[in-house]
C-alpha positions as CSV (number, residue, x, y, z in Angstrom):
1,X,-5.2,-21.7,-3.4
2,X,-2.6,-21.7,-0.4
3,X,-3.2,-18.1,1.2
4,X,0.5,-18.5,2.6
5,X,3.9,-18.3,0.8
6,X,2.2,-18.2,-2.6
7,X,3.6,-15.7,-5.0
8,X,0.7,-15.0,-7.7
9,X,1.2,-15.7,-11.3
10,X,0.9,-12.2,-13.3
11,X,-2.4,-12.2,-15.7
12,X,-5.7,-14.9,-14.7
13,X,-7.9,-15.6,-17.6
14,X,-10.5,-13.4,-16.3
15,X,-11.6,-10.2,-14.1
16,X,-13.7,-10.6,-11.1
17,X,-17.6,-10.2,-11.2
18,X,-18.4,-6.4,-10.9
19,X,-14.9,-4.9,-11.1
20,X,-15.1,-3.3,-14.8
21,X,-12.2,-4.3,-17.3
22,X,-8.4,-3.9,-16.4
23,X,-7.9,-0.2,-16.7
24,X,-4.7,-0.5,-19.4
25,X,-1.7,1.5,-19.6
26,X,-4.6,4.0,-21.4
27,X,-5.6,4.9,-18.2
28,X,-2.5,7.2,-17.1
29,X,-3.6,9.9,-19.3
30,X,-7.6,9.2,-18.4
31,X,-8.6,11.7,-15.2
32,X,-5.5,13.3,-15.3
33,X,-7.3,17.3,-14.4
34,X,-8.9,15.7,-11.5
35,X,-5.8,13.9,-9.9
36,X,-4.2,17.6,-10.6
37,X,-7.2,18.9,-8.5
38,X,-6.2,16.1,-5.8
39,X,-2.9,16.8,-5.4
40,X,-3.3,20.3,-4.8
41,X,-6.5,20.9,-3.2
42,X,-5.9,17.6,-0.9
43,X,-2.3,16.3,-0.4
44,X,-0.2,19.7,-0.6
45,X,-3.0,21.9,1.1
46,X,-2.6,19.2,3.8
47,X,1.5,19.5,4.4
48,X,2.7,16.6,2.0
49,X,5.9,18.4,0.3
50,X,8.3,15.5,-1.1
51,X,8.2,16.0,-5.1
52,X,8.6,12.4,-5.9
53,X,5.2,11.4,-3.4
54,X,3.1,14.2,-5.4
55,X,4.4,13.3,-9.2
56,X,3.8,9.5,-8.4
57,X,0.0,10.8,-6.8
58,X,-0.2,13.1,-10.1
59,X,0.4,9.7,-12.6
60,X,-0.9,6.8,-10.9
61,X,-4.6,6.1,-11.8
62,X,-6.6,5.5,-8.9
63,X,-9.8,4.8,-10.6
64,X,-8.1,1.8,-12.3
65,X,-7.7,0.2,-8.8
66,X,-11.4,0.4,-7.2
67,X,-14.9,-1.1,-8.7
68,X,-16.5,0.3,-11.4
69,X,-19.7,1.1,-9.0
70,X,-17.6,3.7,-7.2
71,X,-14.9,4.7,-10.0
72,X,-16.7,8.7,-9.9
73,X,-15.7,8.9,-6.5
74,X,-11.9,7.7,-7.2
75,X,-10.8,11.1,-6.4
76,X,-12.8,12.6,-3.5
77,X,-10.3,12.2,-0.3
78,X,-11.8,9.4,1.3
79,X,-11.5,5.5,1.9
80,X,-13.6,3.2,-0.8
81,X,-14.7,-0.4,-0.6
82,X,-12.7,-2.9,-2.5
83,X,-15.0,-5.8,-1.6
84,X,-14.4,-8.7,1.3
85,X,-14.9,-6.0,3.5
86,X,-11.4,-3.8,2.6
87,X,-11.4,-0.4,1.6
88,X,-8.5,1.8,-0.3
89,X,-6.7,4.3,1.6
90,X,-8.2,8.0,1.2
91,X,-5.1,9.6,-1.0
92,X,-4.1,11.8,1.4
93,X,-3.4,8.8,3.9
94,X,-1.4,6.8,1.1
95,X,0.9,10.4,0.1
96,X,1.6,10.8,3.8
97,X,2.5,7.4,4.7
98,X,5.0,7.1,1.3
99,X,6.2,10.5,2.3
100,X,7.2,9.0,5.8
101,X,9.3,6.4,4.6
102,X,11.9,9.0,2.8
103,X,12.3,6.6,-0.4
104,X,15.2,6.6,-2.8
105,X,15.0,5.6,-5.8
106,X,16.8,2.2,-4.9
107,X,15.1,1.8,-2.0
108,X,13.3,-1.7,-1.3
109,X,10.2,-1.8,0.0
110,X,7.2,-4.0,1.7
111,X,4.0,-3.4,1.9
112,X,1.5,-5.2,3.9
113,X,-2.1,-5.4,2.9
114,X,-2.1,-5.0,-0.8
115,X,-5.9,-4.4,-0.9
116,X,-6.4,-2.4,-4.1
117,X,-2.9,-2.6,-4.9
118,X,-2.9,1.5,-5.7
119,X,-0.4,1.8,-2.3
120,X,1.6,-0.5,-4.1
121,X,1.9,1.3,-7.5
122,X,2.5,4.7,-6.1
123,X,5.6,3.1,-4.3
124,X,7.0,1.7,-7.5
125,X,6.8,5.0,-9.0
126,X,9.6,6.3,-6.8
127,X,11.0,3.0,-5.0
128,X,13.4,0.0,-7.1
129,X,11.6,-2.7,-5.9
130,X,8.5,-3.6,-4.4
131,X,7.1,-6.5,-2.2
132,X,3.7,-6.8,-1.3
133,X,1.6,-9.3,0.5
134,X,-2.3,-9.5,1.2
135,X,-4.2,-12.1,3.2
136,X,-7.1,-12.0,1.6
137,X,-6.4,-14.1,-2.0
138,X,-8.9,-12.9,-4.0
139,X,-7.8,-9.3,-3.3
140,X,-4.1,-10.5,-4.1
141,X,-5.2,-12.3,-7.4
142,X,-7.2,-8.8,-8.3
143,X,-4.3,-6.4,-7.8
144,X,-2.0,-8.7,-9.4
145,X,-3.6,-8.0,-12.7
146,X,-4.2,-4.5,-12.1
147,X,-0.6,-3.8,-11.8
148,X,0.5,-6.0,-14.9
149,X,-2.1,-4.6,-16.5
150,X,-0.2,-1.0,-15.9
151,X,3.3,-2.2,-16.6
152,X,4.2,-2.2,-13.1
153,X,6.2,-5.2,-13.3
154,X,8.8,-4.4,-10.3
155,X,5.5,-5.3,-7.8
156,X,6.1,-8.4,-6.6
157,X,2.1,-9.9,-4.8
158,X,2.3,-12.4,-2.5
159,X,-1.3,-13.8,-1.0
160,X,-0.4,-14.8,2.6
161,X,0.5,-13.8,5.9
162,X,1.3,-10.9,6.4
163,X,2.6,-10.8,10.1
164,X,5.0,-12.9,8.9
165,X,6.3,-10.3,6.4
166,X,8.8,-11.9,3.8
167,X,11.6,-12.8,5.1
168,X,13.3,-14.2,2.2
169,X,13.3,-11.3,0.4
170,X,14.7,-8.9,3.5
171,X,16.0,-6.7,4.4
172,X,13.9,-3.8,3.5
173,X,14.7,-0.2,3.5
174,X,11.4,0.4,4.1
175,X,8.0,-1.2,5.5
176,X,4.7,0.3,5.4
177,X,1.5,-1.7,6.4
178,X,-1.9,-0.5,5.4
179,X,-4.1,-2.2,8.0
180,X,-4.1,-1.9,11.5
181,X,-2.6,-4.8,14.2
182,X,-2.9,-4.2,17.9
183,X,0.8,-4.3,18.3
184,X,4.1,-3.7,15.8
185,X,4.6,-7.3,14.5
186,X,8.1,-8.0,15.8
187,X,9.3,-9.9,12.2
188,X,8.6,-6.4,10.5
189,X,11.0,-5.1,13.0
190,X,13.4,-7.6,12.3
191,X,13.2,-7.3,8.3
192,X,14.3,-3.6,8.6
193,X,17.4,-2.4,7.1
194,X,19.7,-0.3,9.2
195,X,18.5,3.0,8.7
196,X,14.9,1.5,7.8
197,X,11.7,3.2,8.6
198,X,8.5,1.2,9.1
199,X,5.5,3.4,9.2
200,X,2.5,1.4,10.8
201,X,-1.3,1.9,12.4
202,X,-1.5,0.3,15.7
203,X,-4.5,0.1,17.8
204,X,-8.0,-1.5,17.9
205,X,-11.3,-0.4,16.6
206,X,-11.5,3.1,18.4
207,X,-8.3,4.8,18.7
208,X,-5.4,4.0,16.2
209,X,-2.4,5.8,15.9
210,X,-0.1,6.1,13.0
211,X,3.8,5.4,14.1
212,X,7.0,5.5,12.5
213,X,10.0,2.9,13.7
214,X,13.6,3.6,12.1
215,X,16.8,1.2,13.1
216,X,19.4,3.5,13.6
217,X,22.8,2.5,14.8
218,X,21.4,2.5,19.2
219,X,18.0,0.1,17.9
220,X,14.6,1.1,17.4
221,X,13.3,4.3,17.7
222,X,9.4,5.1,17.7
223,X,7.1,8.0,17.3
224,X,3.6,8.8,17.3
225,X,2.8,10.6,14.3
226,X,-1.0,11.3,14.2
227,X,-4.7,9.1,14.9
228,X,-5.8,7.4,11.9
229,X,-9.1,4.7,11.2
230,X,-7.8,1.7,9.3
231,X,-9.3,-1.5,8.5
232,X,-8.1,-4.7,10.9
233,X,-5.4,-6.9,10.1
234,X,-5.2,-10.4,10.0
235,X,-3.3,-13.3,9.8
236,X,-2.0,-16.8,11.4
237,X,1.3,-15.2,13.4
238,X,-0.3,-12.9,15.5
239,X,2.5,-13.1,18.2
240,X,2.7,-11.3,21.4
C-alpha cells in the first residue's frame, strides 16, 4: 500500500493481531462513570471550560481506540501506546488542544497524525467535517475501522504525508497536529482559512512547546501556549 495520497477504504476484513474486537456503537454507553470522573477530576479541574470539548470528552469512548492490553488504563490522564512506537494523547492534552481551535459546528478541520484516531472522533463530535492523515499505514488502516465502526462517518483517513497536509480538500478552519515537527510546516500555514487557528507542538526531543497560529486579516500571528512531550513526526516534505 502507497503511504501517500491514499484515502483508506472504510471496513478491512479483519482487526489487527492483539487489538481486541472493534468496540461497536455499544461502547458509548460502556465506561460512561469513569469518563464522568475524567472530565471532572482532569480536564475541568485543569482550566478546560468550552461545553462542547467536555460533552464530546464525556461521549467519545477512549477505551475503544487503544489495545486491549492497556484498555483499564484508558482513563488515567496519561499517553498510551498504540503500537509502531505511537502513543494516544493523555485526555487532558486532546481537550485542550480541541478547545484551542474555537470550533463551530461547521467548522472544517485537519488533523495530522491520526494515531488512535480518538483526536479525530472528539473533533467530529463538535466540528462538520473532518480530515485526517497518518504516516504510519497500519495505524491509518486501524483507526479507519474504529471510527466506522462508531458511526463516525464524517472522518475522512488518509495514510500519507502529512507535511504535505491536504491540499485538495483546503482550506481549513482549523488544523491541529498531534505529533511534534521541528518547525511549523509552511503548507499547514498555507491551508488555513482566514480566521484559521492551527494549534501545533514544535521542538525536538527535550523541549517542545505547544503554539497556536491564526490568519487574521495583517497574516500570521503566533503564540506560545505551554511545554508539552509529543511523539516525532515524520514524513517525505520536511521542508525548511
Amino acid at each position: 500500500m502507497s503511504a501517500v495520497g491514499v484515502v483508506l477504504a472504510l471496513l478491512l476484513s479483519s482487526g489487527h493481531p492483539g487489538s481486541g474486537a472493534l468496540p461497536g456503537k455499544a461502547a458509548f454507553a460502556e465506561r460512561a462513570d469513569e469518563r464522568e470522573r475524567m472530565v471532572v477530576g482532569q480536564i475541568e479541574a485543569r482550566g478546560v471550560r468550552d461545553p462542547a470539548v467536555l460533552a464530546a470528552l464525556r461521549r467519545v469512548p477512549r477505551h475503544g481506540f487503544v489495545p486491549e492490553d492497556v484498555r483499564p488504563r484508558a482513563y488515567q490522564d496519561r499517553a498510551l501506546p498504540i503500537g509502531h512506537g505511537q502513543t494516544i494523547s493523555q485526555p487532558f492534552i486532546v481537550a485542550s488542544m480541541t478547545e484551542q481551535l474555537q470550533l463551530s459546528r461547521r467548522a472544517r478541520v485537519l488533523e495530522v497524525g491520526t494515531g488512535s484516531g480518538y483526536q479525530a472522533a472528539v473533533l467530529a463530535e463538535i466540528a462538520a467535517e473532518v480530515y485526517t492523515i497518518e504516516i504510519v499505514a497500519p495505524l491509518a488502516e486501524r483507526a479507519t475501522e474504529t471510527l466506522a465502526s462508531l458511526g463516525y462517518g464524517r472522518v475522512h483517513v488518509r495514510s500519507g504525508d502529512g507535511y504535505r497536509g491536504w491540499p485538495e480538500a483546503a482550506p481549513f478552519d482549523a488544523i491541529v497536529v498531534t505529533a511534534v515537527p521541528d518547525h511549523v510546516p509552511q503548507a499547514l500555514v498555507e491551508q488555513l482559512a482566514p480566521g484559521g487557528r492551527l494549534v501545533i507542538p514544535v521542538g525536538g526531543r527535550g523541549a517542545q512547546d505547544l503554539r497556536l497560529l491564526v490568519r487574521e486579516a495583517e497574516g500570521i500571528r503566533e503564540e506560545i501556549l505551554y511545554g508539552v512531550l509529543f511523539v516525532p513526526m515524520t514524513g517525505e516534505a520536511q521542508e525548511r
